[in-house]
C-alpha positions as CSV (number, residue, x, y, z in Angstrom):
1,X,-87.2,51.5,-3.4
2,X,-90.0,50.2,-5.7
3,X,-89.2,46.2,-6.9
4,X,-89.0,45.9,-10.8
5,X,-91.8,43.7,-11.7
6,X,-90.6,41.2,-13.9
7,X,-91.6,41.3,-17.4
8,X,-93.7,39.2,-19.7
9,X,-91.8,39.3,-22.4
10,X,-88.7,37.5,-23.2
11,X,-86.7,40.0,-25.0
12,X,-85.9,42.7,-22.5
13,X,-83.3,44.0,-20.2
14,X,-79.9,44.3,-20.8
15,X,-78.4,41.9,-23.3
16,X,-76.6,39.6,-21.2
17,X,-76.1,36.1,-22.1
18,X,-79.6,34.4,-20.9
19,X,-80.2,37.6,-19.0
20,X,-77.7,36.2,-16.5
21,X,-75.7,38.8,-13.8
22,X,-73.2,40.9,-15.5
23,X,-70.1,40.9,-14.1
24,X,-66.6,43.0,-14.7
25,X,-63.7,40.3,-13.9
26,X,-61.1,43.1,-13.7
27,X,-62.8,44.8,-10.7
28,X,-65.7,42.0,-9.3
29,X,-64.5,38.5,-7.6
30,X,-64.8,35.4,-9.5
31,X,-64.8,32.4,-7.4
32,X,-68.6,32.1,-7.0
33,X,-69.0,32.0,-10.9
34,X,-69.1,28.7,-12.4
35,X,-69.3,29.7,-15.9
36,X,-68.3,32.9,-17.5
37,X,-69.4,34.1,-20.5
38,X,-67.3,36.4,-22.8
39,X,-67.4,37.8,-26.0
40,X,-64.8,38.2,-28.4
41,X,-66.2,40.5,-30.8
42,X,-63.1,40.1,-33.1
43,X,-62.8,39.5,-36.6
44,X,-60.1,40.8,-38.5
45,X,-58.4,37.5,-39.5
46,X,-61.7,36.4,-42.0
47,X,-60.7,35.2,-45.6
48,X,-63.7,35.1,-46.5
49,X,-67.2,36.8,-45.9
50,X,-66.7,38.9,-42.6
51,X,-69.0,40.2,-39.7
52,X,-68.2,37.9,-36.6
53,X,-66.9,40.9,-34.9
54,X,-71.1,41.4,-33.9
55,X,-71.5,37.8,-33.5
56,X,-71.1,37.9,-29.6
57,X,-74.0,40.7,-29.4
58,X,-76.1,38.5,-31.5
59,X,-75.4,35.1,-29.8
60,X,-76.7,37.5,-26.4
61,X,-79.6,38.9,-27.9
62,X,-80.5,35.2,-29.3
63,X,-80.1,33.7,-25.7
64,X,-82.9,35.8,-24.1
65,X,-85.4,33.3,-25.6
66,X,-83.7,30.3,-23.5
67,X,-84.5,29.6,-20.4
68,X,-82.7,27.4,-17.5
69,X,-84.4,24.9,-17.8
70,X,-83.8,22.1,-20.5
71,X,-86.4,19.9,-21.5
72,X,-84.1,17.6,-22.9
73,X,-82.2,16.9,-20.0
74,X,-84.4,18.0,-17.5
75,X,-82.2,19.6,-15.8
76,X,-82.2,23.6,-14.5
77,X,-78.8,24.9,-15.6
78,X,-79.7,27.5,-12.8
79,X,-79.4,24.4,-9.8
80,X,-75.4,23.4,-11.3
81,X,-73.8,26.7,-12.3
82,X,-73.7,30.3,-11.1
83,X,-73.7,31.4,-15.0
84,X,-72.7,35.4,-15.3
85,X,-71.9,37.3,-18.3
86,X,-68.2,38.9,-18.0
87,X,-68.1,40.9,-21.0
88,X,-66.0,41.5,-23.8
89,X,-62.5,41.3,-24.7
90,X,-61.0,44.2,-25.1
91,X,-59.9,44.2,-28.8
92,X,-57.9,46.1,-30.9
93,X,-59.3,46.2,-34.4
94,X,-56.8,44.9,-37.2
95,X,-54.2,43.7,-34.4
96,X,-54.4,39.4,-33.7
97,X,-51.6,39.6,-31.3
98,X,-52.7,41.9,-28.9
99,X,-56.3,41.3,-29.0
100,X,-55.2,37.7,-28.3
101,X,-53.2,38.3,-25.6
102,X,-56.0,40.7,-23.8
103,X,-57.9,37.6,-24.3
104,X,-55.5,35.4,-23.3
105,X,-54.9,37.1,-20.0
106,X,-59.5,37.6,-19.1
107,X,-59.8,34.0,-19.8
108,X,-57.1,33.2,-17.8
109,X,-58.7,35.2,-14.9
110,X,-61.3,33.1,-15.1
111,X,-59.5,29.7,-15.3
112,X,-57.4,30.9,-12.2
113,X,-60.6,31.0,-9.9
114,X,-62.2,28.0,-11.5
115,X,-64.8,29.5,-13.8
116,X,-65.4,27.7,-16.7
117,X,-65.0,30.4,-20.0
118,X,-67.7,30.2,-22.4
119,X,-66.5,32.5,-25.1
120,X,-68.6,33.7,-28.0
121,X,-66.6,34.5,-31.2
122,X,-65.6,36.2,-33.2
123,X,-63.8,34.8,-35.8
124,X,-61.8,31.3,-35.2
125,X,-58.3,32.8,-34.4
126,X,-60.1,33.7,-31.1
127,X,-59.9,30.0,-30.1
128,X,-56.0,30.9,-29.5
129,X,-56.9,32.5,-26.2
130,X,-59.2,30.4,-25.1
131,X,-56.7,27.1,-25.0
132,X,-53.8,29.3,-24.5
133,X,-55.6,30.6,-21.1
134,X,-56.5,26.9,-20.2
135,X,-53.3,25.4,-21.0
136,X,-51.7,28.1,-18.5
137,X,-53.7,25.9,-16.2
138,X,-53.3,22.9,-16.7
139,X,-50.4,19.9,-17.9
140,X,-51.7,18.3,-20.7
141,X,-54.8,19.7,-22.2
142,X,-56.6,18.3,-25.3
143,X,-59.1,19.7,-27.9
144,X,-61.9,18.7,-29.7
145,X,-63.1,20.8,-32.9
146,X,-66.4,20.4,-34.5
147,X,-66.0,22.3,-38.0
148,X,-65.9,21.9,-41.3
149,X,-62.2,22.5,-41.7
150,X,-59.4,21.1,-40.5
151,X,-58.1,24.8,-39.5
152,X,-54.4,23.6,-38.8
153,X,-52.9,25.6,-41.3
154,X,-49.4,27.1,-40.1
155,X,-50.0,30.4,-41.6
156,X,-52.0,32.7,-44.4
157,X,-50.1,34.8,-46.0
158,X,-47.0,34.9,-43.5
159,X,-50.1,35.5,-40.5
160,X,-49.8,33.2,-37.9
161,X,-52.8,34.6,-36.0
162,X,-55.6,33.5,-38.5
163,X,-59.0,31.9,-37.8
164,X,-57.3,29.0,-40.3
165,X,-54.5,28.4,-37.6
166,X,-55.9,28.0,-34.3
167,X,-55.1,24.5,-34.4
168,X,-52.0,24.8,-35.3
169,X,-51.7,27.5,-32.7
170,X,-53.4,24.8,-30.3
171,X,-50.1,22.4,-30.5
172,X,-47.4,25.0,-31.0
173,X,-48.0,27.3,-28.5
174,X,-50.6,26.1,-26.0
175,X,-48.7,22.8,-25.8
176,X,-51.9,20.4,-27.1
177,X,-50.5,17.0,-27.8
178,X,-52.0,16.7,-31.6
179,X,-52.6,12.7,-30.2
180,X,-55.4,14.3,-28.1
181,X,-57.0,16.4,-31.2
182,X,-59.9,15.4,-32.4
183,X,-61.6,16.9,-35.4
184,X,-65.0,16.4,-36.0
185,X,-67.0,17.0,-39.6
186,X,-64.9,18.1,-42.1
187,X,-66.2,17.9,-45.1
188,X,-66.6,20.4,-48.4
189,X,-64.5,21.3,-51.4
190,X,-63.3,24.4,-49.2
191,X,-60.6,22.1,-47.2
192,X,-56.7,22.4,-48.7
193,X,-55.0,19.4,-48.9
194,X,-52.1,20.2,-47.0
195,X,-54.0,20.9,-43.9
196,X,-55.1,17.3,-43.9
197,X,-51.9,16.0,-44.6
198,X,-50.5,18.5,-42.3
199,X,-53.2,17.1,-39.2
200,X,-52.8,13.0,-40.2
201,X,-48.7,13.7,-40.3
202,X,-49.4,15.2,-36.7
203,X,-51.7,11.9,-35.6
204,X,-54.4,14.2,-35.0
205,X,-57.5,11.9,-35.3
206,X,-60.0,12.9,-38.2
207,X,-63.7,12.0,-38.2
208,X,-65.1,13.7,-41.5
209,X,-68.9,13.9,-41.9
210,X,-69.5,11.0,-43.7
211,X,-68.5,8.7,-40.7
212,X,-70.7,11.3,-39.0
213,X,-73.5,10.2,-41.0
214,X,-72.5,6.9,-41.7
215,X,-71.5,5.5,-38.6
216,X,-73.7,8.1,-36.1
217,X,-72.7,11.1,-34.3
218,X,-73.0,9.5,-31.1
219,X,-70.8,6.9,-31.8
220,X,-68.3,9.1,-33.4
221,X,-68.3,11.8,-30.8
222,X,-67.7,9.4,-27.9
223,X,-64.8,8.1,-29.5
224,X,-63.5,11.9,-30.5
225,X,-63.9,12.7,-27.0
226,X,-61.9,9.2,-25.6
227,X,-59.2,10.1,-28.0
228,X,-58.7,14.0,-27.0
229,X,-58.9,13.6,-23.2
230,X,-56.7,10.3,-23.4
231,X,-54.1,11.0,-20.6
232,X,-55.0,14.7,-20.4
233,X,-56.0,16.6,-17.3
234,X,-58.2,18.8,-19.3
235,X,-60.5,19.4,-22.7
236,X,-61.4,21.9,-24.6
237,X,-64.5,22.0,-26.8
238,X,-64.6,24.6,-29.9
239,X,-67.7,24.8,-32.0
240,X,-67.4,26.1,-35.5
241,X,-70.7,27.3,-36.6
242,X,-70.0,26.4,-40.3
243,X,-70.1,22.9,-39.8
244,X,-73.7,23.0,-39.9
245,X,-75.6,23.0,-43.2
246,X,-76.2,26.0,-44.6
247,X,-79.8,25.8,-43.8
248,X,-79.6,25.7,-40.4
249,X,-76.6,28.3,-40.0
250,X,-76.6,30.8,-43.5
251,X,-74.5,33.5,-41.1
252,X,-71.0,33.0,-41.2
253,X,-68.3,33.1,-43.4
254,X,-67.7,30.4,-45.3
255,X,-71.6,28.3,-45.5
256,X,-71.6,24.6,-45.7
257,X,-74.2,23.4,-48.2
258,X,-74.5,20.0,-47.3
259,X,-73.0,20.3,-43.6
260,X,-74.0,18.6,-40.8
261,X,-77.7,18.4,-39.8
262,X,-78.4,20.1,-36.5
263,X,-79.5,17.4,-34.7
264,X,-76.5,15.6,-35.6
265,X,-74.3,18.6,-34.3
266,X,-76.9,18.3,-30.8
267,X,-75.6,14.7,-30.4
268,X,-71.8,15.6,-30.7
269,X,-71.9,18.1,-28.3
270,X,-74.0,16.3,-25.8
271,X,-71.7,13.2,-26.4
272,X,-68.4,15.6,-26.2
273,X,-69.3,17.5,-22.8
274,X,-70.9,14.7,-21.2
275,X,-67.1,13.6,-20.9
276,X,-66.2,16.9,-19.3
277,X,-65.3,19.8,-20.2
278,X,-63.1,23.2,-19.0
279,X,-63.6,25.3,-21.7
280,X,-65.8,25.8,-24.3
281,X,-66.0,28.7,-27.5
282,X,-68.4,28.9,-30.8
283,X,-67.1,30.9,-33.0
284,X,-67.8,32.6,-37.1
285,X,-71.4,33.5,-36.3
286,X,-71.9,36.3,-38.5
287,X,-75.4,37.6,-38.2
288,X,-75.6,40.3,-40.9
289,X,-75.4,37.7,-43.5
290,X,-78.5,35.9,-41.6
291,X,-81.6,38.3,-41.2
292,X,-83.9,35.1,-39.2
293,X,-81.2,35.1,-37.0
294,X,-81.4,31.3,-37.2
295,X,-77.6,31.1,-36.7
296,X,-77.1,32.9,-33.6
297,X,-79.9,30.7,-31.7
298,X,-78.2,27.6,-33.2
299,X,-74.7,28.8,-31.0
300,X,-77.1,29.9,-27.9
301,X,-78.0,26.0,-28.7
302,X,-75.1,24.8,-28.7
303,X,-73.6,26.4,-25.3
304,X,-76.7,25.3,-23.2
305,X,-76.9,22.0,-24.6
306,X,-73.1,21.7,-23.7
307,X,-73.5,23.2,-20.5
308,X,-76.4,21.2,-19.4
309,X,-74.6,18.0,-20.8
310,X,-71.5,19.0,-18.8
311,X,-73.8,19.4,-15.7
312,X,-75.1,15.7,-15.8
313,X,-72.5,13.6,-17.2
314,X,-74.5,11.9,-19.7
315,X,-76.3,13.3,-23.7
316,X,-79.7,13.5,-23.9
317,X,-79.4,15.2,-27.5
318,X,-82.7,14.7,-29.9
319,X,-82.6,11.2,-31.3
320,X,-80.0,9.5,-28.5
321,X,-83.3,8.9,-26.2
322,X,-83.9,12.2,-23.9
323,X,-85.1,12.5,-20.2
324,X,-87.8,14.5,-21.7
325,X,-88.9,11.5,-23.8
326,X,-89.0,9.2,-20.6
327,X,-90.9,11.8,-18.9
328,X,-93.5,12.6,-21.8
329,X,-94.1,8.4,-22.2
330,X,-95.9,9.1,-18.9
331,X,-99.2,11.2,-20.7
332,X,-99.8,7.8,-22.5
333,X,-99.6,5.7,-19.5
């Protein structure tokens, strides 16, 4: 057998997330595989513009220009986790229930052997497997959402399973004390009233982007992620693409003009999974509504700068003071 030369180009072989290993959790072993990455190519609940169901493909493709390595945080990904790709959820177009429960019961595979899912949406109902398989898992989980809406809607339409319910899903049947909620960046005239009265009735806490801007997101994040994991045993992290302005993520649904500023989002997600994390999705990239493609690299963003923060137990997010700043100060010594 001849070896396969590796190739100069980023963008080849198969489309695996970071061109990590591919592996099938149904038949292959799991407890060497730290993170697993799965797509939920799913999105038949959308109100709005739709397409997320090829967000998971896109978030892969967009991945192949990352490498382990973070500058940021220099750190190698590659020396904390053994990452590998574990597919898609098998979904059943039109049907929330049992495309949730198939995902439901991967992600819980994954929990069960101490993998970490990373799950690629799809549309924001998939977030419903994702905590329900961690909360299978463990006591007393909590959740922190970084989104433009507050997403705790009971139902639309007499639809329970909608990517405007996950957090209300979240409490009522993953068992999320809405104390250890925290929602981060809401903002926009898209948000109904009654979901934020529905959330501060709850004592979910609320940070909207202004006090993103205003106070910083570092500050703001840290005290998110002290308020979700308060007394819990394990967080969740779920990453709305649409909280970013609509310049840096046009593909999705519902576009925030005026959102958050992606360095801002950086620094919440470093400040969030420096606390420690167990699960992690980002969700409503829709890429045929974005033909740069800018979108999909902004969620391949997010998951490595989550993972890597995860890894060392501290942000280095653009603007908070990076290790690749301290290390770069050394040219001009």
């Amino acid at each position: 057998m001849v070896d396969r030369p590796d190739g100069a180009f980023l963008d080849t072989g198969i489309a695996s997330f970071m061109n990590t290993e591919t592996v099938d959790p149904y038949a292959d072993p799991l407890e060497d595989v730290d993170v697993g990455i799965v797509g939920f190519p799913f999105d038949s609940t959308c109100i709005s513009r739709s397409g997320t169901n090829v967000g998971p493909r896109a978030i892969r493709d967009a991945s192949a220009q990352t490498r382990t390595y973070h500058f940021e945080y220099d750190t190698d990904l590659a020396d904390h986790y053994r990452v590998a790709d574990c597919g898609d959820v098998p979904t059943v177009p039109g049907d929330s229930e049992t495309s949730l429960a198939n995902g439901t019961e991967l992600l819980s595979m994954l929990v069960e052997t101490g993998t970490m899912p990373v799950l690629l949406g799809g549309d924001h109902s998939v977030t419903v497997a994702g905590i329900r398989a961690l909360a299978e898992h463990a006591d007393d989980p909590g959740l922190v959402l970084v989104d433009t809406h507050f997403d705790t809607a009971d139902d639309v339409a007499g639809q329970r399973y909608n990517h405007c319910c996950p957090i209300a899903r979240a409490v009522d049947e993953a068992g999320v004390d809405p104390e250890n909620v925290s929602i981060i960046g809401v903002t926009a005239p898209t948000n109904p009233r009654f979901e934020m009265e529905t959330a501060i009735d709850q004592g979910m806490n609320l940070y909207t982007l202004d006090e993103v801007i205003t106070r910083g997101a570092p500050t703001v994040a840290r005290e998110a992620a002290d308020a979700a994991s308060a007394g819990t045993d394990a967080l969740y992290l779920t990453l709305d693409i649409d909280v970013l302005d609509a310049g840096a993520a046009p593909g999705t649904g519902v576009p925030t003009n005026g959102g958050m500023l992606a360095r801002e989002f950086l620094q919440v997600i470093g400040e969030v999974a420096a606390h420690g994390i167990d699960a992690l999705d980002v969700v409503e990239v829709s890429p045929g509504i974005d033909p740069a493609g800018v979108t999909a690299r902004m969620a391949t963003r997010a998951v490595v700068d989550a993972l890597a923060a995860n890894a060392v137990g501290e942000s280095h997010a653009p603007g908070t003071g990076t290790a690749a700043t301290a290390n770069c100060r050394r040219s001009r010594e």
